[in-house]
C-alpha positions as CSV (number, residue, x, y, z in Angstrom):
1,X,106.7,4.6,64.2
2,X,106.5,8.1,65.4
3,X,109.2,9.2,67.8
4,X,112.6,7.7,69.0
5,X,113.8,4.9,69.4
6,X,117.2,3.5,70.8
7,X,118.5,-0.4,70.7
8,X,121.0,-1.6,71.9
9,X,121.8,-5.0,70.8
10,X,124.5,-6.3,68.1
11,X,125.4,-6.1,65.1
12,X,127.6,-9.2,63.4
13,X,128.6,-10.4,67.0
14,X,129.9,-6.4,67.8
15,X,127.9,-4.3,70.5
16,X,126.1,-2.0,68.5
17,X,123.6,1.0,69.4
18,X,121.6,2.4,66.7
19,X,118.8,5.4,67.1
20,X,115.8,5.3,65.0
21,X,113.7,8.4,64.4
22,X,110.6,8.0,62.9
23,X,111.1,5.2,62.0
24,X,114.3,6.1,59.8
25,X,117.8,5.1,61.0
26,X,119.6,8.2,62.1
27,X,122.8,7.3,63.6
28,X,124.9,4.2,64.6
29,X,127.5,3.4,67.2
30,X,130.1,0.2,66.5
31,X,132.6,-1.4,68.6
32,X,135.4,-1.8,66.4
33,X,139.0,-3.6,66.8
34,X,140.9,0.0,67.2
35,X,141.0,1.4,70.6
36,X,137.5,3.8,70.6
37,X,138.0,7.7,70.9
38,X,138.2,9.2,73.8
39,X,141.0,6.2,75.3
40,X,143.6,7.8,77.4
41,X,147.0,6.4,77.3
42,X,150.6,6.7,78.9
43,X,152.1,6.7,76.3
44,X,156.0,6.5,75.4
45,X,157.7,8.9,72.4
46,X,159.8,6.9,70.2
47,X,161.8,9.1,67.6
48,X,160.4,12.2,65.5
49,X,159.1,10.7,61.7
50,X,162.0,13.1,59.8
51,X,159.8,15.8,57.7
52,X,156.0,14.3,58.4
53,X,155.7,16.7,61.7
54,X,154.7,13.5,64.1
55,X,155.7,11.1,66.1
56,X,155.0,7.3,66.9
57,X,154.2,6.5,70.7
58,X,153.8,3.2,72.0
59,X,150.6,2.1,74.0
60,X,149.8,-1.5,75.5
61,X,147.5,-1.5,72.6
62,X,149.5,-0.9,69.6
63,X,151.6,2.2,68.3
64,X,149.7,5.8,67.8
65,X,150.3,8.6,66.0
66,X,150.9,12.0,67.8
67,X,151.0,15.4,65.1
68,X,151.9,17.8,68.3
69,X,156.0,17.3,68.8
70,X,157.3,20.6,70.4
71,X,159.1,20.0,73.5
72,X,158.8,16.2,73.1
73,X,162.2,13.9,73.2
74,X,162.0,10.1,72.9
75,X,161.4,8.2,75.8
76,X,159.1,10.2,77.1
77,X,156.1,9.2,78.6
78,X,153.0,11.6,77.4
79,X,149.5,11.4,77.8
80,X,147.5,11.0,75.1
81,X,143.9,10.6,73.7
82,X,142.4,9.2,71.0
83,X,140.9,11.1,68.5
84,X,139.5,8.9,65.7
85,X,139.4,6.1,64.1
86,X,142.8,4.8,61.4
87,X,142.6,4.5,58.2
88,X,143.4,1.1,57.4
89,X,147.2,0.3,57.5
90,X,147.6,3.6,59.5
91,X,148.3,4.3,63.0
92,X,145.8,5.5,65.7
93,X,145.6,9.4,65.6
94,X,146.4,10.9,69.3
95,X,146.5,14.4,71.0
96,X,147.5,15.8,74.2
97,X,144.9,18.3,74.4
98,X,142.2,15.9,76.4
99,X,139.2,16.3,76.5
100,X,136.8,14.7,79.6
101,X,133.4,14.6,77.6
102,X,130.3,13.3,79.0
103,X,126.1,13.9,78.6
104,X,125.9,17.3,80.6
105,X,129.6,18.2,80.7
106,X,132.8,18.5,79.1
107,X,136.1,19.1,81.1
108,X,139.0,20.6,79.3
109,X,142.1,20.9,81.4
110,X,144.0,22.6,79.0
111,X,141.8,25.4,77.9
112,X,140.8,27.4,81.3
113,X,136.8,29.4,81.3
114,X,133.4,28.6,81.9
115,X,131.3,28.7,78.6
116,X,128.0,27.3,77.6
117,X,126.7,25.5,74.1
118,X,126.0,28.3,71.9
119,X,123.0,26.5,71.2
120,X,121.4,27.3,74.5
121,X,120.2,30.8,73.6
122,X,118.2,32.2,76.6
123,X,120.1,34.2,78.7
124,X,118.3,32.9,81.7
125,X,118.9,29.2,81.7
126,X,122.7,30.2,80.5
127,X,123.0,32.3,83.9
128,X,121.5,29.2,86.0
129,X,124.0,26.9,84.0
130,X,127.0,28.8,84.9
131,X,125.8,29.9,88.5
132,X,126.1,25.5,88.5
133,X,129.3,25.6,87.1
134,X,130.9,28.2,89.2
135,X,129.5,26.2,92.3
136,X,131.0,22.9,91.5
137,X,134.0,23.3,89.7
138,X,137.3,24.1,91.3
139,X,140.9,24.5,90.0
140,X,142.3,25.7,86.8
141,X,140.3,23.4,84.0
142,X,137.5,24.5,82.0
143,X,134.2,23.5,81.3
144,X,132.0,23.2,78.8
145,X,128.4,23.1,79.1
146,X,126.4,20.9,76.8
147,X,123.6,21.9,74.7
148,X,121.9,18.7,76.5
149,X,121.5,20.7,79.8
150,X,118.4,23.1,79.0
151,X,115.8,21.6,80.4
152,X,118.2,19.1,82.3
153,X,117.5,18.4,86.0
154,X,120.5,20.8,88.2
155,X,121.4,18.3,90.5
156,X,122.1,15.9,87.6
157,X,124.2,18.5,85.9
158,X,125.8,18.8,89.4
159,X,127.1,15.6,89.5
160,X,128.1,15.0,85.7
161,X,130.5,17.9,86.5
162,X,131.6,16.4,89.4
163,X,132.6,12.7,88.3
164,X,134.0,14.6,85.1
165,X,136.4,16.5,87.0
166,X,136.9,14.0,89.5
167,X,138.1,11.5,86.4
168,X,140.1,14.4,85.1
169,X,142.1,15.1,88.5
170,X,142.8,11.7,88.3
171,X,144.3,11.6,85.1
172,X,146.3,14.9,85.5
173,X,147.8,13.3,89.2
174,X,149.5,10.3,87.1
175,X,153.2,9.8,87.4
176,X,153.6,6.5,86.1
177,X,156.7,6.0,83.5
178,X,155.6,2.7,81.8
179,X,152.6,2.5,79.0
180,X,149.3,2.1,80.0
181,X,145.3,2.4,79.7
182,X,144.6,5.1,81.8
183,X,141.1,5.6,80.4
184,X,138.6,3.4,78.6
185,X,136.6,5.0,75.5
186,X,133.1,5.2,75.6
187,X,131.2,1.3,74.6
188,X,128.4,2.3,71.8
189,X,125.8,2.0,74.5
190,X,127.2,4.7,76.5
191,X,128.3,7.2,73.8
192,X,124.9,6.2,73.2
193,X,124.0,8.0,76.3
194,X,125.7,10.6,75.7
195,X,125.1,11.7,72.4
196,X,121.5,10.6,72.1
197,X,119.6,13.0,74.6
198,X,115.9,13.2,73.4
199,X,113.5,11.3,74.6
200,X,113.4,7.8,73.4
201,X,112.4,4.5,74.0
202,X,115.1,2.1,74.7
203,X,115.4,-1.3,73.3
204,X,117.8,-3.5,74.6
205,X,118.8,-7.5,73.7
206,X,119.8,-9.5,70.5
207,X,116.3,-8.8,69.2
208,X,116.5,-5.3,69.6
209,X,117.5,-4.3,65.9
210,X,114.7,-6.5,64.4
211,X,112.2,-4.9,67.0
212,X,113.2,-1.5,66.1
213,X,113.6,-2.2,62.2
214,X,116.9,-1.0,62.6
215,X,118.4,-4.9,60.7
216,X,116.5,-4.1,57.6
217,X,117.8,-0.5,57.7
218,X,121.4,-1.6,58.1
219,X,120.7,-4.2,55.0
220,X,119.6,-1.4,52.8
221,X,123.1,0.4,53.6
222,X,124.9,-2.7,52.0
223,X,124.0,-1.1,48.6
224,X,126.2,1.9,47.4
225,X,123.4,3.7,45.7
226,X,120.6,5.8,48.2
227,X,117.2,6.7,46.6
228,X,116.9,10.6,46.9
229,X,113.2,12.0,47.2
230,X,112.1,12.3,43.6
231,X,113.8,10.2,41.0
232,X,117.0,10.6,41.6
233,X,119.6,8.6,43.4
234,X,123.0,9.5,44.9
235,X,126.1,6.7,44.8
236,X,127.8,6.3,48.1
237,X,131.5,4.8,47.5
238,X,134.9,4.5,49.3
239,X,138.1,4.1,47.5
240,X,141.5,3.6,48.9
241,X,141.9,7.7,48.7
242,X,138.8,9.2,49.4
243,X,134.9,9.1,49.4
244,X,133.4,9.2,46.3
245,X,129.3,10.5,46.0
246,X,128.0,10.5,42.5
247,X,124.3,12.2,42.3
248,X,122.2,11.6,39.4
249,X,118.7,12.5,38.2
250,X,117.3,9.2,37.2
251,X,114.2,9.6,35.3
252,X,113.6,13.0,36.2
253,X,114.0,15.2,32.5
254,X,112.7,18.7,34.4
255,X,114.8,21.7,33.7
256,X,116.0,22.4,37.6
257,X,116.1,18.2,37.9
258,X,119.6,18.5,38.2
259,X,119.4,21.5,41.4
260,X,116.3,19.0,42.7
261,X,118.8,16.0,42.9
262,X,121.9,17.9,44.4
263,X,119.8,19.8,47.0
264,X,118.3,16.3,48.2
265,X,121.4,14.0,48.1
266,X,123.7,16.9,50.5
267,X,120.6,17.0,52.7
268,X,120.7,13.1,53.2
269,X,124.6,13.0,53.1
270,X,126.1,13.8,57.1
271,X,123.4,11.0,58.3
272,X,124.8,8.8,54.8
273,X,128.2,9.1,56.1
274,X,127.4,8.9,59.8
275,X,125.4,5.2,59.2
276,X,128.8,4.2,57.2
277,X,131.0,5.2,59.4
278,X,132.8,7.2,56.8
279,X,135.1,10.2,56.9
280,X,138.7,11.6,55.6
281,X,138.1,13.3,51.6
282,X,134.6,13.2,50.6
283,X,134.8,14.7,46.8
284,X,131.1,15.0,45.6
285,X,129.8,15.0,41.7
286,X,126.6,16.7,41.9
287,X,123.9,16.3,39.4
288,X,124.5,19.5,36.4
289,X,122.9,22.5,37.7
290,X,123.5,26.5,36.6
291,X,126.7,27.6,38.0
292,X,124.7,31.1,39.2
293,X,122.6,28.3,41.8
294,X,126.2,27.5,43.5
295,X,125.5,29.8,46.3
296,X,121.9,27.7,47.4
297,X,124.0,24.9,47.3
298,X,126.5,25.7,49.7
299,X,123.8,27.5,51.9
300,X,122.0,23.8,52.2
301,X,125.3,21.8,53.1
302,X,126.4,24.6,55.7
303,X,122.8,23.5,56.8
304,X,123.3,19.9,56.5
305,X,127.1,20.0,57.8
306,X,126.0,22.5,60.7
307,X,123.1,20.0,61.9
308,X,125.4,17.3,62.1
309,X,127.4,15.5,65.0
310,X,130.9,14.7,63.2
311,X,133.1,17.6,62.5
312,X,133.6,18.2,58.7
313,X,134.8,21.5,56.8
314,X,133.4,22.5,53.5
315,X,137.0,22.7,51.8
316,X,135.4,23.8,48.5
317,X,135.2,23.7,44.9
318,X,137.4,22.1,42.1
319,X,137.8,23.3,39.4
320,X,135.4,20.6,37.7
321,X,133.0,21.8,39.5
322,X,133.2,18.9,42.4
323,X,132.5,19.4,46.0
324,X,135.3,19.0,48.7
325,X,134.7,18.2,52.4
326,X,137.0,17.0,54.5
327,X,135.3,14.9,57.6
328,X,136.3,13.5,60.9
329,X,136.7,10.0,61.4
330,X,135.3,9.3,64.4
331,X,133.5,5.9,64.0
332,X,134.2,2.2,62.6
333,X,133.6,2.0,59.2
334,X,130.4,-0.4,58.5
335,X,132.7,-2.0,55.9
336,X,134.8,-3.1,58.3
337,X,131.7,-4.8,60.8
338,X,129.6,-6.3,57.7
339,X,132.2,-7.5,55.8
């Protein structure tokens, strides 16, 4: 099917939101057991982890992880967010810089200025977007104007700023002492909304990921190993330390089969990792290709990587000739929902 399409059902008993794009699953939200990004907490500092930089804080959810420590004595009660998503056995990574993120808008009490998605190039629909801005907000916070408001309707961009900062006010005016949930994360049917801005249709009910064909999609990801256009296939594989992709050439004996293979597995790869709901070290093993074609390669994962919603940095090369990224977790892991 040509087009978009969004359902939002379940997967194994979990709310679940998946977006297929021609047909082709593109991206997946989960609800997992770990409180979901974007969660504000009162939280309370116990002691400074000697040499690691961080502190534990303890939330009516569990303990969380804060990296920040300056200024910060135990007993304290900070507010937090949640970033990410744990590794397994780890605690839930926090940060005090907050961030008030919704479809049009993004408030950012600590970091004061008016700005507008880069993305948004016409210097006319910028000017009308920050004439908006400079009408609505007030105080010292800053804003952030999505890429999601060209061609958006004013008065809704009016009011997402509005109930953004209104939410934000309300956390900044807290003076509680004792831990406590000051601010649900998103549910995957409203970071759904958020994220997923073009026009779709919407499917919504338990049948909505066999309408879409989004069940057999998810089927197909129980399987390690991704066909690549071509012959060649690329292995998909987490281990304790980090994500391991393996690229091969299959049957393909062509001279550049190798460059062919690579170029096609780091083009599927972000949308690999977003469906899996994998991040931390991802070391790629491309297929063998002339060391002199290096500089294509990165130029197509900048592309990839740059096209893609979850933050991840190109760390590098080994010297093996691997490829280091190091990625954002900021979903469950599909591991973790299919069992």
């Amino acid at each position: 099917m040509k087009g978009a399409q969004i359902a939002l059902g379940e997967i194994a008993g979990r709310e679940a939101a998946a977006l297929m794009v021609d047909g082709r699953l593109d991206d997946l939200f989960v609800a997992g057991d770990q409180p979901a990004p974007g969660t504000i907490y009162r939280a309370i500092a116990r002691r400074p982890m000697k040499g690691q930089g961080g502190i534990f804080c303890d939330t009516p959810d569990g303990p969380v992880y804060l990296r920040q420590i300056k200024g910060v004595a135990p007993g304290d009660a900070l507010i937090v967010q949640v970033t990410g998503h744990a590794e397994p056995g780890k605690a839930v990574p926090v940060t005090t810089k907050l961030l008030f993120k919704s479809r049009y808008a993004i408030v950012t009490p600590d970091a004061p200025g008016l700005n507008v998605s880069r993305q948004i190039r016409d210097e006319e629909t910028r000017d009308a977007l920050l004439e908006i801005a400079h009408e609505v907000m007030e105080g010292t916070a800053g804003l952030i104007l999505r890429s999601s408001c060209a061609g958006a309707d004013p008065a809704e961009i009016a009011e997402d700023i509005r109930a953004m900062q209104e939410v934000a006010d309300q956390v900044a005016g807290d003076q509680g002492r004792e831990a406590e949930v000051l601010l649900e994360g998103d549910s995957p049917s409203l970071r759904a909304w958020r994220e997923w801005v073009m026009p779709a249709d919407v499917v919504e009910g338990p049948d909505a990921f066999e309408i879409t064909g989004a069940a057999d999609a998810l089927e197909a990801l129980a399987s390690p190993v991704v066909p690549l256009k071509g012959a060649g296939t690329m292995a998909v594989e987490e281990t304790r330390a980090l994500v391991a992709v393996d690229v091969n050439t299959g049957g393909d004996t062509s001279p550049a089969a190798g460059l062919k293979a690579t170029i096609a597995a780091l083009r599927d790869l972000p949308r690999q990792l977003r469906l899996r709901g994998l991040g931390g070290v991802i070391v790629i093993d491309p297929a063998p290709f002339p060391k002199k074609e290096r500089r294509q390669i990165e130029s197509v994962l900048r592309a990839a990587l740059k096209s893609d919603s979850v933050e991840t940095t190109f760390v590098g090369w080994t010297p093996m000739g691997n490829i280091e990224l190091q990625r954002k977790r900021d979903r469950v892991a599909l591991r973790e929902v299919m069992g």
